[in-house]
N, CA, C and O of each residue as an XYZ file, in Angstrom:
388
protein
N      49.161    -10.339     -4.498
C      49.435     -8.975     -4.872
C      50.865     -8.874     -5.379
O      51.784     -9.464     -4.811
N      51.011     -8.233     -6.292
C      52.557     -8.193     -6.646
C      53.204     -7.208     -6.304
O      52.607     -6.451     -5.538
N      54.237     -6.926     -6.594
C      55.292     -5.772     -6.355
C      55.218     -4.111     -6.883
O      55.765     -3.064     -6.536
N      54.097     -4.562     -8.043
C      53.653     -3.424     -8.622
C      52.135     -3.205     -8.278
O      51.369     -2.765     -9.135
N      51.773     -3.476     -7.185
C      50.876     -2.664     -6.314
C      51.171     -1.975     -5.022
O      52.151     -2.114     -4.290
N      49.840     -0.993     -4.854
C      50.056     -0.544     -3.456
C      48.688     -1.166     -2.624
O      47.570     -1.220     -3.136
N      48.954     -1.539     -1.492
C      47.719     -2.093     -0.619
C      46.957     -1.082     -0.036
O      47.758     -0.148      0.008
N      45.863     -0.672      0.458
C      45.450      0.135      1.331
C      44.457     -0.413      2.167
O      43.347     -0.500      1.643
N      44.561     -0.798      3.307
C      43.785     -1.877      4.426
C      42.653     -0.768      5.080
O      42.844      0.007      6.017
N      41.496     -0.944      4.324
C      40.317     -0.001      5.181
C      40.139     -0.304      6.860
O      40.204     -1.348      7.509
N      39.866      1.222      7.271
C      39.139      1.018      8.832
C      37.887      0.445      8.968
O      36.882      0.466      8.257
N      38.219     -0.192     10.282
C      36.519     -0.968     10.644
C      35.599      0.238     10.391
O      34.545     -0.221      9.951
N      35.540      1.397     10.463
C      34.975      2.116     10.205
C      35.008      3.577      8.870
O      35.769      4.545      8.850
N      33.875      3.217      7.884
C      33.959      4.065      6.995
C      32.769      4.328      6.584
O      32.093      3.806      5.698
N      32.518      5.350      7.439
C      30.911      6.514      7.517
C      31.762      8.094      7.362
O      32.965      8.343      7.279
N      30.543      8.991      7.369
C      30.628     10.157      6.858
C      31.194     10.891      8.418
O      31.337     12.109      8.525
N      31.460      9.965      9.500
C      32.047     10.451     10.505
C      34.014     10.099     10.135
O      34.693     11.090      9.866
N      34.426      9.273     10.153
C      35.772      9.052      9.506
C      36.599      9.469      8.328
O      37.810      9.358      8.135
N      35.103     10.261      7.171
C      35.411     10.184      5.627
C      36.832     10.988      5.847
O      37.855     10.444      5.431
N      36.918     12.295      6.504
C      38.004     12.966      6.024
C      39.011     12.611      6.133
O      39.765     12.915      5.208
N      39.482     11.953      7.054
C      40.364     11.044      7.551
C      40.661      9.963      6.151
O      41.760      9.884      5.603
N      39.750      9.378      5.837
C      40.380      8.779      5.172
C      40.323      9.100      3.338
O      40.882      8.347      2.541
N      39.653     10.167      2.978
C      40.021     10.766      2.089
C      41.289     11.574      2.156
O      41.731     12.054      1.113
N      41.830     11.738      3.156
C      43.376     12.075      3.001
C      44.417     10.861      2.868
O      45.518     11.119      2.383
N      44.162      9.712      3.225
C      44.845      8.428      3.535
C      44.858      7.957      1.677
O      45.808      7.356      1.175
N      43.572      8.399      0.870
C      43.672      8.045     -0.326
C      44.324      9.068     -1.397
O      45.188      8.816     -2.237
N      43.811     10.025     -1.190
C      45.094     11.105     -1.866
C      46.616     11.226     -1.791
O      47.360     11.695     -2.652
N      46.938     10.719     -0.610
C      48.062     10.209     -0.407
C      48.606      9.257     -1.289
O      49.457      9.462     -2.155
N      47.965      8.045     -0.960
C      47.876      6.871     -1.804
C      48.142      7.064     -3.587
O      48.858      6.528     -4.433
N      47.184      8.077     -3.556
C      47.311      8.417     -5.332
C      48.513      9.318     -5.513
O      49.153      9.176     -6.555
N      48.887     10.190     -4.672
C      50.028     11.108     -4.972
C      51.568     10.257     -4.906
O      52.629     10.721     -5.326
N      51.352      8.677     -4.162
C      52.482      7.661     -3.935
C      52.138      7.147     -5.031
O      53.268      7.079     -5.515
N      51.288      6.609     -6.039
C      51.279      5.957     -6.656
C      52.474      5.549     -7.871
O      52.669      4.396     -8.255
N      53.061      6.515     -8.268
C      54.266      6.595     -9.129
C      53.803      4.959    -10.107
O      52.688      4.489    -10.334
N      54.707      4.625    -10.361
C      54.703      3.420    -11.594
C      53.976      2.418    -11.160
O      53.938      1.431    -11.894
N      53.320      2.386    -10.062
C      52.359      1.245     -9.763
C      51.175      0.730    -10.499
O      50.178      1.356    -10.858
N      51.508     -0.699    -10.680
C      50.080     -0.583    -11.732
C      48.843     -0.983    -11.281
O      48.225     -1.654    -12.108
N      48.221     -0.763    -10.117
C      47.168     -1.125     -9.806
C      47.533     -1.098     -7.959
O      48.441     -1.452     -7.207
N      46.048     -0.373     -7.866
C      45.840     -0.200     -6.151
C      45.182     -1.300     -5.534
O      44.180     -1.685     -6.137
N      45.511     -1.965     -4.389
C      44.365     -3.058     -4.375
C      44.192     -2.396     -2.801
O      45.117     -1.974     -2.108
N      42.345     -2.438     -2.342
C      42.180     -2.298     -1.519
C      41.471     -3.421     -0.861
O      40.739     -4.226     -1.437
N      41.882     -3.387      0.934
C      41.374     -4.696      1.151
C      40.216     -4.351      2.328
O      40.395     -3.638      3.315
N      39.461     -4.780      2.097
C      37.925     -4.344      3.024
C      37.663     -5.509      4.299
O      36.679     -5.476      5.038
N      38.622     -6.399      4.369
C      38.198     -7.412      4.909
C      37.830     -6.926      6.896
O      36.834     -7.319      7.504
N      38.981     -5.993      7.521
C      38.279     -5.003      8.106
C      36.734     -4.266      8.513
O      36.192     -4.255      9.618
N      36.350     -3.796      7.494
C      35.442     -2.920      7.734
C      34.240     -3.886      8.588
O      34.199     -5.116      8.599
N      33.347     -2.989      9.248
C      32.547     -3.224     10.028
C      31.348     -2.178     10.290
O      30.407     -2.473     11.026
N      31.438     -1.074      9.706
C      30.639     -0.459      9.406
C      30.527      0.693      8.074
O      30.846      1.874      8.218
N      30.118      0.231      7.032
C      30.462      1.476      5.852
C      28.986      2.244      5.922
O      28.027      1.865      6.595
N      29.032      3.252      5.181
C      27.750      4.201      4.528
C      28.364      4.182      2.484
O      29.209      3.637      1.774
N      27.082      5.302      2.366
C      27.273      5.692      1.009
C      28.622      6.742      1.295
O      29.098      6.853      0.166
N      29.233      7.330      1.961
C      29.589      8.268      2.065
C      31.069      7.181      1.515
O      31.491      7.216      0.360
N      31.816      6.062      2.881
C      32.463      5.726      2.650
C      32.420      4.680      1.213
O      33.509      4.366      0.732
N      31.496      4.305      0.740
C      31.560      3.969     -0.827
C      31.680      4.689     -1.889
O      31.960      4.194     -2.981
N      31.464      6.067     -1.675
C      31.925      7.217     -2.410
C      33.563      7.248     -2.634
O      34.086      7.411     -3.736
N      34.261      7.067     -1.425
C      35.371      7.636     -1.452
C      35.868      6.332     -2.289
O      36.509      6.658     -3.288
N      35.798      5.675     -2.204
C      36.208      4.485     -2.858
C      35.728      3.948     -4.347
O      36.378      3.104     -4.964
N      34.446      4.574     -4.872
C      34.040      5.166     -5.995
C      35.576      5.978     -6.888
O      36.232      5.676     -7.885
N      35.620      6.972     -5.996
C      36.279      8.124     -6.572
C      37.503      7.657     -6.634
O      38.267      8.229     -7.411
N      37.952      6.635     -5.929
C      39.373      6.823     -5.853
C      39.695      5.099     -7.160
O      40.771      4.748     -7.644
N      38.633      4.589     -7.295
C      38.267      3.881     -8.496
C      38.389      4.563     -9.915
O      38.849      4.026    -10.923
N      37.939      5.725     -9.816
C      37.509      6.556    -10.724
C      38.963      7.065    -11.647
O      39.309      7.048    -12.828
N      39.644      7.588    -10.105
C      41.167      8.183    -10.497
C      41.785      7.346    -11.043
O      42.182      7.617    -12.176
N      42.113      5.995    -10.460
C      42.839      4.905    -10.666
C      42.368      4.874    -12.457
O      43.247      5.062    -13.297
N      40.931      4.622    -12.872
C      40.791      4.975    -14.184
C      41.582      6.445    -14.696
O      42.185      6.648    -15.750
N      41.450      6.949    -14.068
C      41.212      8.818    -14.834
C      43.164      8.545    -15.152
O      43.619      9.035    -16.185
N      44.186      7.719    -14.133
C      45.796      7.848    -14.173
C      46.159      6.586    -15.152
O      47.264      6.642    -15.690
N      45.361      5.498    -15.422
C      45.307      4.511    -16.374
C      46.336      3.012    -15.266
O      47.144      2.289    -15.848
N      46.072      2.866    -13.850
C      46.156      2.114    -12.883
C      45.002      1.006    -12.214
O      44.042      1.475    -11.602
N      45.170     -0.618    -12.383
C      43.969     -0.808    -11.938
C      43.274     -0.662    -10.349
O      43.791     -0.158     -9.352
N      42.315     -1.107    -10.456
C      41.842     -1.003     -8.737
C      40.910     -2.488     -8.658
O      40.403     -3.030     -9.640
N      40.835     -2.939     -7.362
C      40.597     -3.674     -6.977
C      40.033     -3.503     -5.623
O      40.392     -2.520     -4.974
N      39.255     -4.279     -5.159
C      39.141     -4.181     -3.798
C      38.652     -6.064     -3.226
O      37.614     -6.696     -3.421
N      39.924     -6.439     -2.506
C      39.630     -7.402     -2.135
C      39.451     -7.909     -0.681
O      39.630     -7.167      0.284
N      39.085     -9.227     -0.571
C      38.631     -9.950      0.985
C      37.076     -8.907      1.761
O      36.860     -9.087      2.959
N      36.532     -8.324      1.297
C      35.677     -7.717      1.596
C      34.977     -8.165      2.060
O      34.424     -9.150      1.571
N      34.505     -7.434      3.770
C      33.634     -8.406      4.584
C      32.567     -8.313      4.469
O      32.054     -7.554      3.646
N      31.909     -9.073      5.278
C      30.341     -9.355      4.780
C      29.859     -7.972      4.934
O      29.697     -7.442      3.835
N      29.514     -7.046      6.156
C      29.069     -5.944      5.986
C      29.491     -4.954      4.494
O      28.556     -4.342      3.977
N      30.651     -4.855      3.969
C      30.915     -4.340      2.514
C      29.902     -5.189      1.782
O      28.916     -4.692      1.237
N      30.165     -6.465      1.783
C      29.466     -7.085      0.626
C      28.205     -6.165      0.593
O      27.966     -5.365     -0.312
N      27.510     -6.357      1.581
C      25.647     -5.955      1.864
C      25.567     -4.801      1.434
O      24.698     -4.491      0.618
N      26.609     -3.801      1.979
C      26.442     -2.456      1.399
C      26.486     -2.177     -0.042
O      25.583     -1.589     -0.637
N      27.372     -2.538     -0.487
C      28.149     -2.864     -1.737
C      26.883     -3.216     -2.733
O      26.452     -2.498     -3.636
N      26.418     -4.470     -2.342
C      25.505     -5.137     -3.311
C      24.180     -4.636     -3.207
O      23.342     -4.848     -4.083
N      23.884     -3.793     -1.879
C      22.324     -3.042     -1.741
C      22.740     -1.695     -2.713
O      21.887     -0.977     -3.234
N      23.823     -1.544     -2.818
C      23.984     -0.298     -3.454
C      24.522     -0.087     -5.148
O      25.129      0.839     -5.686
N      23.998     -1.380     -5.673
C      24.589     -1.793     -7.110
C      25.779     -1.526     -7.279
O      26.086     -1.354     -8.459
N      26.995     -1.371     -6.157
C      28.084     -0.857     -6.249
C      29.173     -2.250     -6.649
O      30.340     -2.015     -6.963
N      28.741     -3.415     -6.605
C      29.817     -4.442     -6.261
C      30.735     -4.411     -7.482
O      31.926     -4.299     -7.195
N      30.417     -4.491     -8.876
C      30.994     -4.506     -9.965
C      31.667     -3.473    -10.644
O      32.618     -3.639    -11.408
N      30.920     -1.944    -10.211
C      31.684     -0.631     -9.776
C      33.406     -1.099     -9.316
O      34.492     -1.133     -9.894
N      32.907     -1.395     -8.013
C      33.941     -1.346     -7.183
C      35.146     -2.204     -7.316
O      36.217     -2.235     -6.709
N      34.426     -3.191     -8.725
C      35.756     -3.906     -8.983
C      36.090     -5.031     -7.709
O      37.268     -5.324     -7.505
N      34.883     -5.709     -6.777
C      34.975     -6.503     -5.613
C      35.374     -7.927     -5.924
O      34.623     -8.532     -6.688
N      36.210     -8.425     -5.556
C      36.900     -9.643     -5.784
C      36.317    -10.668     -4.409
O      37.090    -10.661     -3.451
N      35.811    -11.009     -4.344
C      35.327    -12.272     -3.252
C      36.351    -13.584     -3.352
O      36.156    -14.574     -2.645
């Protein structure tokens, strides 16, 4: 990762019980973003996601497009992978294995 990223280390947990929580942790993230050129997030953590928490990470993919910053999401654990890939999301999500 270089100097011109920001990291954001997901919780073992990211279901529609945690989302708000951490949809504030990413707005944050985007409102810090200043000259950074690319967000990398690291999933290696997680241990339980939903669609809910692949949403937020959708969206915050989305922004990273919408501010012209890349995104990434790397070390992603096996539970992401499964979700990820049951959910045609892996290439979305920009998943680096």
């Amino acid at each position: 990762m270089s100097q011109d990223s920001i990291r954001y280390e997901c919780q073992k947990e990211m279901t529609i019980k945690t989302c708000e929580s951490i949809h504030a942790d990413l707005l944050k993230l985007l409102e810090n973003a200043g000259d950074n050129k690319e967000i990398v997030v690291d999933a290696n953590a997680v241990e339980s996601i939903d669609t809910t928490g692949l949403q937020l990470l959708l969206a915050l993919g989305k922004a990273c497009q919408d501010i012209h910053i890349g995104f990434k999401v790397i070390h992603p654990s096996e539970c992401f992978n499964e979700r990820a890939d049951l959910m045609g999301l892996t290439e979305k999500l920009a998943v680096v294995r």
